[in-house]
N, C-alpha and C positions, 0 to 999 in steps of 0.2 A: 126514733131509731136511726134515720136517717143522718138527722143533724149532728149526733152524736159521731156518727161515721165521719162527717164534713169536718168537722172538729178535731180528731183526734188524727188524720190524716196529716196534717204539716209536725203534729210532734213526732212520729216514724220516719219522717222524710229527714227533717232539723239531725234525729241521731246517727242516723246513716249515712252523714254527709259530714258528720265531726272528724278533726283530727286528721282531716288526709292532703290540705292544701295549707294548712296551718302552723303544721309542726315546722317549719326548716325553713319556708321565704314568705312574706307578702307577695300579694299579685303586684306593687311596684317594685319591690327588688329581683321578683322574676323578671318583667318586662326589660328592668335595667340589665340584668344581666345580659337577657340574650340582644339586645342592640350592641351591647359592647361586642359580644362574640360578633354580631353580623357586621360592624364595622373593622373589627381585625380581619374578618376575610374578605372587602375591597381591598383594604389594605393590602395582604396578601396576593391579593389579583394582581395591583398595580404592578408588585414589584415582581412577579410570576410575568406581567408583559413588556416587561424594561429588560428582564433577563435572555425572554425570547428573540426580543430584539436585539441584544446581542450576541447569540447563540446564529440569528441568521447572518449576520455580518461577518463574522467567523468564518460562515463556511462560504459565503460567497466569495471572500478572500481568499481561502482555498482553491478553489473554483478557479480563479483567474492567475494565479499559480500554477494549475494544470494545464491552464493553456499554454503559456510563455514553456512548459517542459516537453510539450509537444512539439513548439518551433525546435530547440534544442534538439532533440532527437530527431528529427529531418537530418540537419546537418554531421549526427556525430552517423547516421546510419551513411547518408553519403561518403564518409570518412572509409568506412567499413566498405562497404561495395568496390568501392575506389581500390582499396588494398587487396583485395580477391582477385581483380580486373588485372592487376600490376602483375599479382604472385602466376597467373593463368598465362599473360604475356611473358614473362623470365621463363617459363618453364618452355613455351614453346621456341623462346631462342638458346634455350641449353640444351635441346633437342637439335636444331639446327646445326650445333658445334660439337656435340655428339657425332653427326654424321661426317663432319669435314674431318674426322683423324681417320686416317686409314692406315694404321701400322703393317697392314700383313704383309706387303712387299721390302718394305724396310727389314721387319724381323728375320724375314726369308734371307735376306743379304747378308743379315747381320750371323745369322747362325751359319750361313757358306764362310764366309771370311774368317767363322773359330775353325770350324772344319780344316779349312783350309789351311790356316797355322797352323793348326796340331801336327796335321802332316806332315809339313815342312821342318818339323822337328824331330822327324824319326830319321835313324842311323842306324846302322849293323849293332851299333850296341845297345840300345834301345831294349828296356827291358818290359816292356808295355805292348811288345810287337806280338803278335800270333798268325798264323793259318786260317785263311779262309778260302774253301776251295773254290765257292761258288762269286767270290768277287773279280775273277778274272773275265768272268764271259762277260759280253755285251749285251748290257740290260736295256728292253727294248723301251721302255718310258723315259730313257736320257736324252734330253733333247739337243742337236750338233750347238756348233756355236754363233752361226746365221742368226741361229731364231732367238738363241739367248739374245743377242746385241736389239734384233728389232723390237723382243720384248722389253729391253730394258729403253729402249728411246721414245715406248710408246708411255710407257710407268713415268717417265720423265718428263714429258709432256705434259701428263696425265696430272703430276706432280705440279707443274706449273699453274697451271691451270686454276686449279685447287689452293695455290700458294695464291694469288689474286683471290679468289671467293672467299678465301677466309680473313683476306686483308679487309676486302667489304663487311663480310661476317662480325670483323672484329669493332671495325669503326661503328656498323649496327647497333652492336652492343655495346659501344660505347654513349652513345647515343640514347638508345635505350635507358640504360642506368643514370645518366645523366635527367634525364627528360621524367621518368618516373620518379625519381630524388628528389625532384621541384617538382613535383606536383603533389606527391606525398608532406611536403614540406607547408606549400602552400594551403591545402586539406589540415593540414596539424597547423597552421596559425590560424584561418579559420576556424576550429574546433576549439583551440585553445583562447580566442575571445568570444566565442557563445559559453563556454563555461565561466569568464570571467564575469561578462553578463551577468551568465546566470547564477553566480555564486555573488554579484551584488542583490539582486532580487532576491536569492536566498537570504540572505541576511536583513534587506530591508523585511523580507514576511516576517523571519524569526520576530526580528523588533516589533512589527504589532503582532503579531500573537503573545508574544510577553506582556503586552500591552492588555491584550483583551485576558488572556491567562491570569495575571494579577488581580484584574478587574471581575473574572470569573470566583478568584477564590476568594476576594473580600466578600463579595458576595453570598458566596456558598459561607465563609464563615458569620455573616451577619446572618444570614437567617437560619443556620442551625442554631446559633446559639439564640436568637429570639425566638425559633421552633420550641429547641429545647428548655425554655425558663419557660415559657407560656402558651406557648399556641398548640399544641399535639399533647400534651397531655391536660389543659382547661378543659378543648375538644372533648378528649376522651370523659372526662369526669363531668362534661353538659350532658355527653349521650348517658351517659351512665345513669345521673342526676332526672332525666327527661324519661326515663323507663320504667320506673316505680310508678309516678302522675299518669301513664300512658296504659301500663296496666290495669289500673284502678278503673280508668274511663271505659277502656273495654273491660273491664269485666261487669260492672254498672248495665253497659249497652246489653250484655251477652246474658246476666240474670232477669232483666225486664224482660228480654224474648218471652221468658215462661208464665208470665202475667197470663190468667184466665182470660176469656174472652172477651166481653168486651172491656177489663180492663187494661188490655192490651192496647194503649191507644197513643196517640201524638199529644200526649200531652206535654205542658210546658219546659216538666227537667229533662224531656227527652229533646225539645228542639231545640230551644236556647240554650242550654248546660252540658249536659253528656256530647251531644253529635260536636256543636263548636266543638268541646277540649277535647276531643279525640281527633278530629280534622286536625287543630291548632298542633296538638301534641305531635302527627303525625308528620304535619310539615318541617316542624323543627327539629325532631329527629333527622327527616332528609335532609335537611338543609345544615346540621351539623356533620353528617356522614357524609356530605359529597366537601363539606370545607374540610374534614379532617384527610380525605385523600388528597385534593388538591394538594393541602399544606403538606405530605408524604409524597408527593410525587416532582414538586417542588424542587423537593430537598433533593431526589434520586435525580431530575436532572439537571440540578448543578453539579453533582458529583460525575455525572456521564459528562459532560461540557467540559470540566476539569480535567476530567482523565484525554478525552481526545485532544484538547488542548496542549500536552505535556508528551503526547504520544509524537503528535504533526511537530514540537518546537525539537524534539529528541531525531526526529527523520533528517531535521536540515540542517547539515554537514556538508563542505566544501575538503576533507582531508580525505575521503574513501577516495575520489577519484582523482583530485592536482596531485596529489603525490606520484602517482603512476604516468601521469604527463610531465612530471620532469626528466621521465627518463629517456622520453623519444630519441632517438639516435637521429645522429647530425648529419645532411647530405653526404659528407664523403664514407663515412660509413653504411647510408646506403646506396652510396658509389661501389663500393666491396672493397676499398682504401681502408 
């Protein structure tokens, strides 16, 4: 009874194990296959670490661009302060020559002396004349004509005086407009070759970032198009391909669980057969799902490297701002000539 059991064991084993590794590859056109696959993703690696390496050179040339715009703006912010500084001193010497006009004693003379025509132009026939009863009496805020004369010798004086301070006053400001002129002038040549500078550097970055930008999209168009003939979708169709073999092994492992007691045991198609091609099976699935993101992640950044690349060559322009520095006005114009 026994032997008969021993016996007829391998023919249940032989049919249960038909047909499921058979149908679609030999075990060497499977092996062949996935070494192809696992040498298209070194492959892939390489060229994913040739990229990075360009990808860093890119931006540390950005990098030292930000520096050299930092020096620049030191000087155009000097520029600025300088002109604040200028406009603070002009105001406090238009203040100054504000105070040196003193019309009200002038005006005072000037409106006596209409007065005082008009008068001299009345006559009996004079049809402009009238009554006024209360301009006969002596009004007592008229001052004689003593104090007129010493008021007016002090006003004159007063006048002189004042005629020298504003001779000073004027040469000041002359002075002044002069000396801010040139130095606003000297500030705008300075400013205007830190932009020349920096509108040669600008231009030398553009030129390699063209550089690396071109080199970015050959790039990016070689390996989408070798992505898309072969590597992202083979990928998908090895996991896909790897899923059916993978199921079968578990579910082999997951039906023996229920084997009675002590048939239940470590025998051979459970060490050597099942466990190996579910391990084996299991590996290569990971190892196809982490090359098919690599090879998707890839692709996404060269397309990020592309795009920043095309963003920084689009920033660097020298027309936003020399246009507006040709307008600076000329020392005698900010002389007030």
């Amino acid at each position: 009874m026994s032997s008969q059991i021993l016996v007829s064991r391998p023919y249940f084993d032989t049919r249960t194990t038909t047909g499921y590794r058979s149908a679609k590859y030999i075990p060497e056109e499977w092996f062949t296959n996935d070494s192809t696959l696992l040498n298209r993703a070194v492959a892939d690696r390489n060229q994913k670490k040739n990229f990075f390496l360009l990808t860093t050179r890119s931006e540390k040339f950005s990098l030292s661009t930000r520096d050299h715009e930092t020096i620049f703006f030191n000087d155009f912010q000097q520029e600025v302060e300088l002109i604040r500084s200028i406009q603070a001193l002009l105001k406090k010497t238009l203040d100054q020559t504000v105070n040196q006009i003193r019309p009200s004693d002038w005006s005072g003379k000037q409106q006596a002396y209409s007065l005082d025509d008009r008068c001299g132009c009345f006559n009996n026939r004079s049809t402009d004349t009238q009554q006024h009863l209360s301009s006969a009496v002596l009004q007592g805020q008229v001052c004689d004509e003593e104090v007129w004369r010493k008021f007016t010798r002090d006003n004159l004086r007063l006048a002189e005086r004042e005629e020298v301070a504003s001779q000073a006053l004027r040469r000041l400001i002359e002075r002044v407009l002069q000396e801010t002129s040139e130095d606003l002038r000297a500030q705008c040549a300075a400013v205007d070759q830190a932009f020349n500078q920096r509108c040669m550097e600008v231009s030398q970055a553009k030129t390699q970032l063209e550089l690396h930008l071109a080199q970015a999209i050959h790039t990016y168009t070689k390996q989408k198009s070798w992505l898309r003939r072969m590597n992202i979708s083979s990928l998908q169709q090895a996991v896909y391909d790897k899923e059916a073999p993978l199921r079968v092994a578990e579910s082999r492992l997951h039906y023996r669980t229920f084997r009675p007691n002590m048939e239940l045991c470590r025998d051979q198609p459970y060490l050597c057969s099942l466990l190996g091609e579910a391990s084996e099976l299991n590996s290569k699935v990971s190892a196809l799902q982490q090359q098919l993101y690599e090879a998707c992640k890839s692709l996404s950044d060269l397309k990020e490297s592309r795009l920043f690349l095309e963003k920084d060559i689009s920033c660097k322009t020298k027309e936003k701002c020399m246009t507006h520095r040709t307008c600076y006005p000329s020392v005698t114009v900010l002389s007030g000539y």
